[in-house]
py3Dmol code that shows the C-alpha trace and the ligand (Angstrom):
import py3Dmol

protein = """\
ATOM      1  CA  UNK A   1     -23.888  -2.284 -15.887  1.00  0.00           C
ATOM      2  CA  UNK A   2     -23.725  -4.603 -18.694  1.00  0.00           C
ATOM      3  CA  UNK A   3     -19.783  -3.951 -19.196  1.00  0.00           C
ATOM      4  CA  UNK A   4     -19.186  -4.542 -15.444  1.00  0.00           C
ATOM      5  CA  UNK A   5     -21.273  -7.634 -15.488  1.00  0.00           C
ATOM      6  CA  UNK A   6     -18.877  -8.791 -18.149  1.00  0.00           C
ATOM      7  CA  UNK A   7     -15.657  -7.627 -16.421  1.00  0.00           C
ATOM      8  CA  UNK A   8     -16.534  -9.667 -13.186  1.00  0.00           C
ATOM      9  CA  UNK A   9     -17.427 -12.685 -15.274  1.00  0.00           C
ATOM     10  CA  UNK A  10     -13.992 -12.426 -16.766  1.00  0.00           C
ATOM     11  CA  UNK A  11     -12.366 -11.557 -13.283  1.00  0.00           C
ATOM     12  CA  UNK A  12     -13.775 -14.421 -12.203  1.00  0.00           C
ATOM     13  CA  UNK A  13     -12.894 -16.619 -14.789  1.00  0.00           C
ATOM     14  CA  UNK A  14      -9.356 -15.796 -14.672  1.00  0.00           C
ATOM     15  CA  UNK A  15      -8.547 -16.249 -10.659  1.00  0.00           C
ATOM     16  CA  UNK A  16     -10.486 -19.594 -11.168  1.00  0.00           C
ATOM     17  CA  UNK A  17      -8.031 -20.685 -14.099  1.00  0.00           C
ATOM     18  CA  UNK A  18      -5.374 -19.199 -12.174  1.00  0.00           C
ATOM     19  CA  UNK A  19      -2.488 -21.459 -10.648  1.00  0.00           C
ATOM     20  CA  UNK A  20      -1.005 -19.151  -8.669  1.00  0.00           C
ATOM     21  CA  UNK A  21      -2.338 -15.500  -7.982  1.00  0.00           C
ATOM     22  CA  UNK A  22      -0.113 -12.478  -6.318  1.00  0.00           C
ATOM     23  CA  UNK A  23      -1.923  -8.631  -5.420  1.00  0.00           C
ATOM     24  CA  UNK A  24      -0.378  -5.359  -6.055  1.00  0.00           C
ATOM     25  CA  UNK A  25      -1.874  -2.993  -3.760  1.00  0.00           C
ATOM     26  CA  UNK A  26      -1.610   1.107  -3.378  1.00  0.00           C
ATOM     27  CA  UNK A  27      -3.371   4.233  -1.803  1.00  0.00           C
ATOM     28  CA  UNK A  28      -6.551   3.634  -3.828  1.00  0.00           C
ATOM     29  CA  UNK A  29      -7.311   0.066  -1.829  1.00  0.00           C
ATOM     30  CA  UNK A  30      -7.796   2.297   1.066  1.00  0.00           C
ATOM     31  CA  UNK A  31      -9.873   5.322   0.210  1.00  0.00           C
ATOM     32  CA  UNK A  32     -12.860   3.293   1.304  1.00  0.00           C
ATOM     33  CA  UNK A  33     -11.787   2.564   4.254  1.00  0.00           C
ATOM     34  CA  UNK A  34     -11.454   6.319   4.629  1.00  0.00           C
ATOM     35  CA  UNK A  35      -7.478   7.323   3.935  1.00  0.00           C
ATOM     36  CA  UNK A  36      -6.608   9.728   1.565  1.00  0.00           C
ATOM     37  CA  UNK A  37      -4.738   8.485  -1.521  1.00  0.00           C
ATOM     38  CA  UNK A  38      -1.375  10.714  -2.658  1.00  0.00           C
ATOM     39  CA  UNK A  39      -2.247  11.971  -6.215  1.00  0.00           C
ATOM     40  CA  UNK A  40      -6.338  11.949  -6.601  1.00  0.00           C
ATOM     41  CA  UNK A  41      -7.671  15.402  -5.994  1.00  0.00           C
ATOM     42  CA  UNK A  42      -7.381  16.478  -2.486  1.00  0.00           C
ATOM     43  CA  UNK A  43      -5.034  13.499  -2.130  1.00  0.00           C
ATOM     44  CA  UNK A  44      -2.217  14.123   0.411  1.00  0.00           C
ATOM     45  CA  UNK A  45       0.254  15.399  -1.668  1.00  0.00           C
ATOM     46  CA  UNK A  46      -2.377  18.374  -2.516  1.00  0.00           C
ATOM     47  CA  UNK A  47      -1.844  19.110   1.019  1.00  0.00           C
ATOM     48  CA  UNK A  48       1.927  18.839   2.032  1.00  0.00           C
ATOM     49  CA  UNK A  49       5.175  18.996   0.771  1.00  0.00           C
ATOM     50  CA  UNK A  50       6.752  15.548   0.207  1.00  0.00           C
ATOM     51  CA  UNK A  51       9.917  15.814   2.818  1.00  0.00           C
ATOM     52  CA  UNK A  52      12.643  13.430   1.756  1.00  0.00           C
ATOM     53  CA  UNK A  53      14.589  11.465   4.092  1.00  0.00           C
ATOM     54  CA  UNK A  54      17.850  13.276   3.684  1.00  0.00           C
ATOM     55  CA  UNK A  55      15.903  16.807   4.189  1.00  0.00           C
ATOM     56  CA  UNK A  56      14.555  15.254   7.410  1.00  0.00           C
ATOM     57  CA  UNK A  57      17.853  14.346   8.227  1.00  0.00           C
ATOM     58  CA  UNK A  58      19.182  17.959   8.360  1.00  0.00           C
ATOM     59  CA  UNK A  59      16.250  20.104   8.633  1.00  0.00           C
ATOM     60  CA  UNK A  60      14.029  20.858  11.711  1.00  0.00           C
ATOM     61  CA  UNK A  61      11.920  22.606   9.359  1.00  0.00           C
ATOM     62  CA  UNK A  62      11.724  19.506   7.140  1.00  0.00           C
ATOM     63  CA  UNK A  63      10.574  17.666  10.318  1.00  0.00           C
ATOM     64  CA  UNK A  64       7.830  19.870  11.136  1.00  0.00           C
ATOM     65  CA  UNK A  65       6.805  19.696   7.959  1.00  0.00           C
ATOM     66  CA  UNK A  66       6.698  15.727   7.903  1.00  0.00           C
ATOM     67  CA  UNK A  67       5.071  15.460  10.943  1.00  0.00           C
ATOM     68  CA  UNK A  68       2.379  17.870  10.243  1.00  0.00           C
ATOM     69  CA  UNK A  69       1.260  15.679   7.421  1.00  0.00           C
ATOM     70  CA  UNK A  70       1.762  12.416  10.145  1.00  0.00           C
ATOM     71  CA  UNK A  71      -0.813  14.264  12.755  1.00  0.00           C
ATOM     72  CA  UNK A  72      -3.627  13.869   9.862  1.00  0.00           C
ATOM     73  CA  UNK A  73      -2.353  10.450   8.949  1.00  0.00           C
ATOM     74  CA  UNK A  74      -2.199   8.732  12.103  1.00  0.00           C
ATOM     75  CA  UNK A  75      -4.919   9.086  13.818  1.00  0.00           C
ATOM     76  CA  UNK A  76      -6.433   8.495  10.208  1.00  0.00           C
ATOM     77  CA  UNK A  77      -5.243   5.183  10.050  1.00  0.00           C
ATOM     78  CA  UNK A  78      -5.232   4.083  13.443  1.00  0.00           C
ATOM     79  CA  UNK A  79      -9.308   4.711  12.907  1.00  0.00           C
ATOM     80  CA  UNK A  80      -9.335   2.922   9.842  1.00  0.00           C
ATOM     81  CA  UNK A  81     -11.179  -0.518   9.265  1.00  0.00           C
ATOM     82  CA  UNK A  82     -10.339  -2.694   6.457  1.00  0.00           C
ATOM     83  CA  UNK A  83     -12.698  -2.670   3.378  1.00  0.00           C
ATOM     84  CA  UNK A  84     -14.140  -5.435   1.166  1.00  0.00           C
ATOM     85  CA  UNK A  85     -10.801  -5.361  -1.346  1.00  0.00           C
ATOM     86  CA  UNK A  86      -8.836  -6.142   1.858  1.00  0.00           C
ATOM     87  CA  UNK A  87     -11.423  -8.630   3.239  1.00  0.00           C
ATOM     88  CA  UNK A  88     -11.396 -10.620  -0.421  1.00  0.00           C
ATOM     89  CA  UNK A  89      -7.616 -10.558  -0.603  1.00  0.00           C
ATOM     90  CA  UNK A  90      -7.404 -12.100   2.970  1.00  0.00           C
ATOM     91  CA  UNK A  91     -10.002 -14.964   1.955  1.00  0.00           C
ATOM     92  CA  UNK A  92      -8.344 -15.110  -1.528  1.00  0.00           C
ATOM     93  CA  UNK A  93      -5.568 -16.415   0.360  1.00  0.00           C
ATOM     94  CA  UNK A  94      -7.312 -18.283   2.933  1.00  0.00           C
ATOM     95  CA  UNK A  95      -8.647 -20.375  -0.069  1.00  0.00           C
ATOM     96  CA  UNK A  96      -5.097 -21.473  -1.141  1.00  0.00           C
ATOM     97  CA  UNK A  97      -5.319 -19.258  -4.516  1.00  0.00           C
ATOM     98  CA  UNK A  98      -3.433 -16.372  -3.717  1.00  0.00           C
ATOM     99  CA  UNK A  99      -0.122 -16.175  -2.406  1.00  0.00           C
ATOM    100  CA  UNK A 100       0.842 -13.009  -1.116  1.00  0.00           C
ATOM    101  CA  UNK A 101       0.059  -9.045  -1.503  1.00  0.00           C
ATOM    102  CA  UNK A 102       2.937  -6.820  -2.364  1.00  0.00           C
ATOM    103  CA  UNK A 103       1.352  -3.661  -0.998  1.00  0.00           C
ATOM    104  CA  UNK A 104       2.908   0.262  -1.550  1.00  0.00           C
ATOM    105  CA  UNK A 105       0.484   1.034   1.865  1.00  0.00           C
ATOM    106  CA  UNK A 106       2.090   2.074   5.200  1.00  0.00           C
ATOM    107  CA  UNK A 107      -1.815   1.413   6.928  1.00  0.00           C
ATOM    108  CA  UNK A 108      -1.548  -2.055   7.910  1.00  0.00           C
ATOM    109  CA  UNK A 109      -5.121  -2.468   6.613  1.00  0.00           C
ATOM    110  CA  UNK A 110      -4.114  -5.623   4.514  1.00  0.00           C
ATOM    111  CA  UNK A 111      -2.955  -7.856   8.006  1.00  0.00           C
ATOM    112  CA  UNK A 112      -5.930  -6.085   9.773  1.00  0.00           C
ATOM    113  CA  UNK A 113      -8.129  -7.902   7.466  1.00  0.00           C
ATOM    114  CA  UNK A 114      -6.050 -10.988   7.843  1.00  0.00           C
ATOM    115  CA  UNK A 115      -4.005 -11.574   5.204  1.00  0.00           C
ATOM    116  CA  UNK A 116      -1.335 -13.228   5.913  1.00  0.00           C
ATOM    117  CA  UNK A 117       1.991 -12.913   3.481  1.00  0.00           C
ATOM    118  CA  UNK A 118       2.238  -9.170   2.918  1.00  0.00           C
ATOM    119  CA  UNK A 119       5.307  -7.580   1.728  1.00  0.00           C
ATOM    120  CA  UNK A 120       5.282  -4.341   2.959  1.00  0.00           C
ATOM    121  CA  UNK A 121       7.626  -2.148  -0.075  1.00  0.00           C
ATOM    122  CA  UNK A 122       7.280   0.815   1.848  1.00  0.00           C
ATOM    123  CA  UNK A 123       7.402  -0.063   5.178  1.00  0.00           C
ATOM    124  CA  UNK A 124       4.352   0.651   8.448  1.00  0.00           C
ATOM    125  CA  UNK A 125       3.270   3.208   9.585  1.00  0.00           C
ATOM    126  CA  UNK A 126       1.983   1.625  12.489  1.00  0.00           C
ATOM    127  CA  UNK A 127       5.294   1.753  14.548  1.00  0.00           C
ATOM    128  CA  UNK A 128       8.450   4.146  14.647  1.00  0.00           C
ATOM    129  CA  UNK A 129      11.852   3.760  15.401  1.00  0.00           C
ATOM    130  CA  UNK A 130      14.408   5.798  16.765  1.00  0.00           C
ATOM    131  CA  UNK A 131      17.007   6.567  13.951  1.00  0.00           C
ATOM    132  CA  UNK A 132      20.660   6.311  16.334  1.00  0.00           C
ATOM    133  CA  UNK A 133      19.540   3.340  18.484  1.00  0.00           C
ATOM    134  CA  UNK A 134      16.765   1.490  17.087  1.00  0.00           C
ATOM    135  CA  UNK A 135      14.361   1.850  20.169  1.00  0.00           C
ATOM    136  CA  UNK A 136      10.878   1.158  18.454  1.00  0.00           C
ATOM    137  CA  UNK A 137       7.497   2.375  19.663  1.00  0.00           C
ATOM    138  CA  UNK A 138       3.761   1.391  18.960  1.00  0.00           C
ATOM    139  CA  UNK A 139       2.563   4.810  16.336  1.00  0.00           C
ATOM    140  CA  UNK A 140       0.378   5.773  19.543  1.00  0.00           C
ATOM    141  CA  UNK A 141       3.101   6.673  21.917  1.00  0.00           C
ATOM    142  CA  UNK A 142       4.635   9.066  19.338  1.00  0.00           C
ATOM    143  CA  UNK A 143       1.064  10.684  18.394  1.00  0.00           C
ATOM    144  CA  UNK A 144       0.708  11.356  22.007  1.00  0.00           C
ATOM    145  CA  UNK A 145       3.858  13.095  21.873  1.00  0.00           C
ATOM    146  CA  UNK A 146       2.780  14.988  18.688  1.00  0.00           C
ATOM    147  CA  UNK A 147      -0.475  16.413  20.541  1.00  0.00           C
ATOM    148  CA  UNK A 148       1.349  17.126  23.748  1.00  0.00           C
ATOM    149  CA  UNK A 149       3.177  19.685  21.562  1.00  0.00           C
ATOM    150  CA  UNK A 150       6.388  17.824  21.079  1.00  0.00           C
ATOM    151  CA  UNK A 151       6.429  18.379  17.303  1.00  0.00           C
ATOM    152  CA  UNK A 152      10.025  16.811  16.404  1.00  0.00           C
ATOM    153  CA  UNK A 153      10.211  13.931  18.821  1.00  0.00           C
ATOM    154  CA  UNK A 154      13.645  12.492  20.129  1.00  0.00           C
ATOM    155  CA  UNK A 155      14.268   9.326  21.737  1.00  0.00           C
ATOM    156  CA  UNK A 156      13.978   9.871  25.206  1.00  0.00           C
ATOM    157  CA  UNK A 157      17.201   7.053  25.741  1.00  0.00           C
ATOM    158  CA  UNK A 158      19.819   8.629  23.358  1.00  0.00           C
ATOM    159  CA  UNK A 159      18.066  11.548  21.784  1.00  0.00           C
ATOM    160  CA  UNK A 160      18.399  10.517  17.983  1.00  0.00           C
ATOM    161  CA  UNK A 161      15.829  11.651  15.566  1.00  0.00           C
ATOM    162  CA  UNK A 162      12.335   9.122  15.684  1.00  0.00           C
ATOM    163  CA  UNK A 163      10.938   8.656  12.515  1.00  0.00           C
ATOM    164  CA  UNK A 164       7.889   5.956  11.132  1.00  0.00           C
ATOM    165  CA  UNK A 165       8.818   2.543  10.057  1.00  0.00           C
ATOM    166  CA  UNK A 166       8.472   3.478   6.372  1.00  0.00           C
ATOM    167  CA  UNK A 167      10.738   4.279   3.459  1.00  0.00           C
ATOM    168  CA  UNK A 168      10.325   8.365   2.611  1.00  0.00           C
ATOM    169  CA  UNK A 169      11.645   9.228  -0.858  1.00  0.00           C
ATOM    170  CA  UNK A 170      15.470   9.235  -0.848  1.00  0.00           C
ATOM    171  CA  UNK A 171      15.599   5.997   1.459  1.00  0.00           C
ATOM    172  CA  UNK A 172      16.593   2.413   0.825  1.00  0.00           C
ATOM    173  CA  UNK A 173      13.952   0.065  -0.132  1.00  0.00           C
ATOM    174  CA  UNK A 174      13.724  -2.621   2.216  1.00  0.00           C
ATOM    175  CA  UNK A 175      16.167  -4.960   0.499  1.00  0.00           C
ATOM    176  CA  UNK A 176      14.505  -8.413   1.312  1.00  0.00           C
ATOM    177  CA  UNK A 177      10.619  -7.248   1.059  1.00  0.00           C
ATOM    178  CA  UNK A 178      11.752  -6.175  -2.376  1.00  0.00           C
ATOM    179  CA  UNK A 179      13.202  -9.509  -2.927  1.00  0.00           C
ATOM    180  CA  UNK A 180      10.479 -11.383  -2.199  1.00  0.00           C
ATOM    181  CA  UNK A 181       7.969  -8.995  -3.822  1.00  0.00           C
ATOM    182  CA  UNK A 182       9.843  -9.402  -7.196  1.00  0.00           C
ATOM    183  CA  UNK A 183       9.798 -13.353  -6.077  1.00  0.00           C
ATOM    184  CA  UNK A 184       6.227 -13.374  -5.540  1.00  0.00           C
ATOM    185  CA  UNK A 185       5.521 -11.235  -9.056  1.00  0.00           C
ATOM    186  CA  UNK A 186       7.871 -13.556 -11.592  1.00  0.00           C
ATOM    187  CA  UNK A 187       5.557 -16.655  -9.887  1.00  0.00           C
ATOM    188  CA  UNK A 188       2.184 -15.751 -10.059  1.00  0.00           C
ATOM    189  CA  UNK A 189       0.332 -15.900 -13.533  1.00  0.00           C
ATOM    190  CA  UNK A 190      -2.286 -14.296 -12.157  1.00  0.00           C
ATOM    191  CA  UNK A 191      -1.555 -10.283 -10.560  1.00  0.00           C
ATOM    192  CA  UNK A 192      -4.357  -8.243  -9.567  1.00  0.00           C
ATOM    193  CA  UNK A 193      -3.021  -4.907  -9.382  1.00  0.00           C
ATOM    194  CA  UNK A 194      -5.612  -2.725  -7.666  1.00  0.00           C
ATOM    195  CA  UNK A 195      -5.325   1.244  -6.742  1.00  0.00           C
ATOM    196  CA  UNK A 196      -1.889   2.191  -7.536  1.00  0.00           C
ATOM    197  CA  UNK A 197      -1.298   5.422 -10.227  1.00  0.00           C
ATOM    198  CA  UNK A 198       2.207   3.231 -10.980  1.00  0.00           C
ATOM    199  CA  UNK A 199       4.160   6.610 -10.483  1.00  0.00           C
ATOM    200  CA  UNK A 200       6.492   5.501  -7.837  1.00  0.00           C
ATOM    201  CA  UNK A 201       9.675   3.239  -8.764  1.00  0.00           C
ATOM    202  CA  UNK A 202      10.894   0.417  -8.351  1.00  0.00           C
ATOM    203  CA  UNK A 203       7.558  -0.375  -6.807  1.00  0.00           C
ATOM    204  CA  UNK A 204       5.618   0.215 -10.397  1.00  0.00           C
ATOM    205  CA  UNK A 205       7.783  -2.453 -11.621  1.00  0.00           C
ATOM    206  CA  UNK A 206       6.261  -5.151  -9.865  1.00  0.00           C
ATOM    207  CA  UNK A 207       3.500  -5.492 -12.034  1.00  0.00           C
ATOM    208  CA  UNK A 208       6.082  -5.146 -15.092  1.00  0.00           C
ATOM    209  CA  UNK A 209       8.091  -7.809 -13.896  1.00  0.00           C
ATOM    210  CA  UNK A 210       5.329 -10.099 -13.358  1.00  0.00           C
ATOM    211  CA  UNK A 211       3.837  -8.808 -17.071  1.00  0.00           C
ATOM    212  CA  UNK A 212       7.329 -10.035 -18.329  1.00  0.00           C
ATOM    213  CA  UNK A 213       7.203 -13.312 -16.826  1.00  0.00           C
ATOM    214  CA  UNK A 214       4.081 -14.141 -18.222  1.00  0.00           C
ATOM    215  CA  UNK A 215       1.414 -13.486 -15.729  1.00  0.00           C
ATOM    216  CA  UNK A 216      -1.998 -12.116 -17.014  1.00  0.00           C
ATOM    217  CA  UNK A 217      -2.431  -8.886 -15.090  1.00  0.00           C
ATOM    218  CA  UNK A 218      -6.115  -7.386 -13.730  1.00  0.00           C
ATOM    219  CA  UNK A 219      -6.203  -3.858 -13.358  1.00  0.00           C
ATOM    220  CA  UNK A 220      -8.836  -2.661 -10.939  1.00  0.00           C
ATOM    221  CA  UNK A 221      -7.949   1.592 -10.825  1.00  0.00           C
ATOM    222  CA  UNK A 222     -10.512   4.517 -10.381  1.00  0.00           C
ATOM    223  CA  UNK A 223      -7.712   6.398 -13.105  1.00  0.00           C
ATOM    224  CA  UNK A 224      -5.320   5.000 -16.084  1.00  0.00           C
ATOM    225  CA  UNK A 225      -1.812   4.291 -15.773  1.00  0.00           C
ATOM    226  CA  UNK A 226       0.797   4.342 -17.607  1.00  0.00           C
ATOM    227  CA  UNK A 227       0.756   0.340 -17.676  1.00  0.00           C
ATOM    228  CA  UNK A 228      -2.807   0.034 -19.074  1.00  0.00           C
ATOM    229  CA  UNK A 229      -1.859  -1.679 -22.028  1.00  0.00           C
ATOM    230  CA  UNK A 230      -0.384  -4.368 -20.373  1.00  0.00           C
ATOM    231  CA  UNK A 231      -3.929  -5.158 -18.600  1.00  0.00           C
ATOM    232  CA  UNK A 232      -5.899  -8.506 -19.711  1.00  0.00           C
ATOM    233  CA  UNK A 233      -8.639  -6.879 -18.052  1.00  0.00           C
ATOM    234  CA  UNK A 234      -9.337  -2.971 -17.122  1.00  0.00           C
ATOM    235  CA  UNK A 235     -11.682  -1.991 -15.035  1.00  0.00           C
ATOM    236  CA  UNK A 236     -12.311   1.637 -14.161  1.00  0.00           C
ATOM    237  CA  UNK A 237     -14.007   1.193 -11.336  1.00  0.00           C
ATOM    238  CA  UNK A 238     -14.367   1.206  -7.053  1.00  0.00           C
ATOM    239  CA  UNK A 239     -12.153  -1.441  -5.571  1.00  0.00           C
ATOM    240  CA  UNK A 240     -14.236  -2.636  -2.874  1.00  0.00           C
ATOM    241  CA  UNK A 241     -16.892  -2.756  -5.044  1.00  0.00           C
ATOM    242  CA  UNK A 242     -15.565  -4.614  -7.703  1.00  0.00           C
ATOM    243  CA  UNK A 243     -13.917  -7.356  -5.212  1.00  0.00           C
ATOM    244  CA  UNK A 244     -17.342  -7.704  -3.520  1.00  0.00           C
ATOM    245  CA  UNK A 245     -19.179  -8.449  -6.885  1.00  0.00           C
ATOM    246  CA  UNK A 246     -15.706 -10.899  -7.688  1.00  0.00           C
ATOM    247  CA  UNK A 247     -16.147 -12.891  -4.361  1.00  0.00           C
ATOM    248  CA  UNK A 248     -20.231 -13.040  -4.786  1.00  0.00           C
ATOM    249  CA  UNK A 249     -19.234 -15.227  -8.163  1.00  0.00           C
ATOM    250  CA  UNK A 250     -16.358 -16.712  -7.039  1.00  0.00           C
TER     251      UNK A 250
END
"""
ligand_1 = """\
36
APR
N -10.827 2.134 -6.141
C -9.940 2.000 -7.167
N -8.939 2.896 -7.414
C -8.853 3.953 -6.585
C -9.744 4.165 -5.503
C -10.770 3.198 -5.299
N -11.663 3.307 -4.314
N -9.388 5.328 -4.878
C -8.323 5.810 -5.550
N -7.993 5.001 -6.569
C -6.868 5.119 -7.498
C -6.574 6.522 -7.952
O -7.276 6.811 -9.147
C -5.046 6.486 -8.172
O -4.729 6.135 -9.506
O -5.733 4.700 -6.766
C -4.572 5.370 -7.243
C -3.791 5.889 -6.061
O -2.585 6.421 -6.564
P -1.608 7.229 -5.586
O -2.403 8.199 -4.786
O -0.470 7.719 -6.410
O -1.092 6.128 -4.543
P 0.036 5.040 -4.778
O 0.041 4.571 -6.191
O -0.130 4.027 -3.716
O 1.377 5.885 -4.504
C 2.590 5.157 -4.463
O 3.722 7.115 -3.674
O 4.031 8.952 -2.328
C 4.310 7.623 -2.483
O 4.878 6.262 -0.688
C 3.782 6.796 -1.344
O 3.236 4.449 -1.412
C 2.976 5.711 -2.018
C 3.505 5.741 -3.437
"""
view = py3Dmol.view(width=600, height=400)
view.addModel(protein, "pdb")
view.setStyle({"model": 0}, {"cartoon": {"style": "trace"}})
view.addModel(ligand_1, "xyz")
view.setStyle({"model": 1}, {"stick": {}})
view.zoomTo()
view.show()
């Protein structure tokens, strides 16, 4: 306990002398809230294929594929509540100190808890669009759809392909949420960088870039990364838990 008394001393110290502080969020932010990360044991990608977009695109099979994996996740997150990591963020930035979280998640978790400034790399989940016109539905309508059978949905104006608002591998990074994320990371000199493996580029450069441009980086991950060494401080630990214990002191 001893080490972890000393990490959140040191956590603490840092966001105190911080000017400006900027979060980093993945997969692992929300396990405790109940969602399945990708690549821990059991994770998603245990479970499905990853479907690109341009497989989607041209495959029915694809589709069924992608939307299997969308039944679980769904539901999933539409019964998810924020945890404490979300809930300190959100009064992190209440408080003036931090000024944005550049988040990997699809889950929405981050505005549920009330943050405010959250650049979304990867897009929502929470609301799908048809691909031809644009027509956009609340996630809901389309799960309905999904459990009344209708397991590749069309739009029901011009029958183009519906897919989530997120960015599947093979599909263009939302150009100005990567702008400002890369913003946001070059001015912080504080970024907490909490439940991310780092796998996926360009996201895993976001902590890199704010590394480069000075900014003391807190890594708060249940597993290493390939970025370790670039941590001030490294804690191996529960996010929620961890952020709690941070917020007690702070
Ligand atoms: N507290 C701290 N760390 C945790 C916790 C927790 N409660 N639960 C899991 N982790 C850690 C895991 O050890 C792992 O290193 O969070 C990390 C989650 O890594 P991934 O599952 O790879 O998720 P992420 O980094 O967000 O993946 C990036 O990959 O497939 C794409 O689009 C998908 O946005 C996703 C991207």
């Amino acid at each position: 306990m001893a080490v972890i008394r000393e990490q959140i001393d040191t956590a603490v110290k840092l966001i105190r002398s911080a000017e400006t502080c900027a979060a980093f969020s993945g997969a692992g932010i929300s396990t405790e809230s109940g969602l399945a990360d990708f690549r821990s044991p059991g994770g998603l990608w245990d479970r499905y294929r990853i479907v690109t977009h341009p497989e989607f695109l041209r495959s029915k099979e694809a589709r069924l594929e992608y939307w299997r994996m969308r039944r679980e996740l769904i539901p999933a997150i539409l019964n998810a509540r924020p945890n404490r990591a979300h809930e300190v963020l959100a009064e992190l930035e209440q408080s003036g100190k931090l000024h944005g979280v550049i988040t990997q998640n699809i889950d929405g978790l981050h505005q549920a808890a009330g943050s405010k400034n959250v650049m979304e790399l990867h897009g929502t989940n929470r609301t799908a669009s048809c691909l031809s016109c644009g027509k956009q539905w609340p996630i809901e309508d389309i799960q309905q759809l999904l459990e009344t059978g209708d397991l590749d949905p069309h739009c029901d104006l011009c029958d183009g392909l519906i897919n989530p608002d997120t960015v599947s591998f093979g599909q263009s990074m939302p150009e100005d949420v990567m702008n400002a994320a890369f913003q946001a990371a070059q001015n912080c000199d504080l970024l907490l960088m909490i439940g991310s493996s780092l796998e996926v580029q360009p996201a895993a450069s976001v902590p890199i870039a704010a590394y480069q441009n000075g900014a003391k980086l807190i890594f708060i991950n249940k597993t290493e990364t390939a970025s370790d060494d670039l941590a001030e401080l490294l804690v191996r630990g529960s996010a929620g838990d961890f952020m709690a214990a941070v917020m007690e002191e702070f």
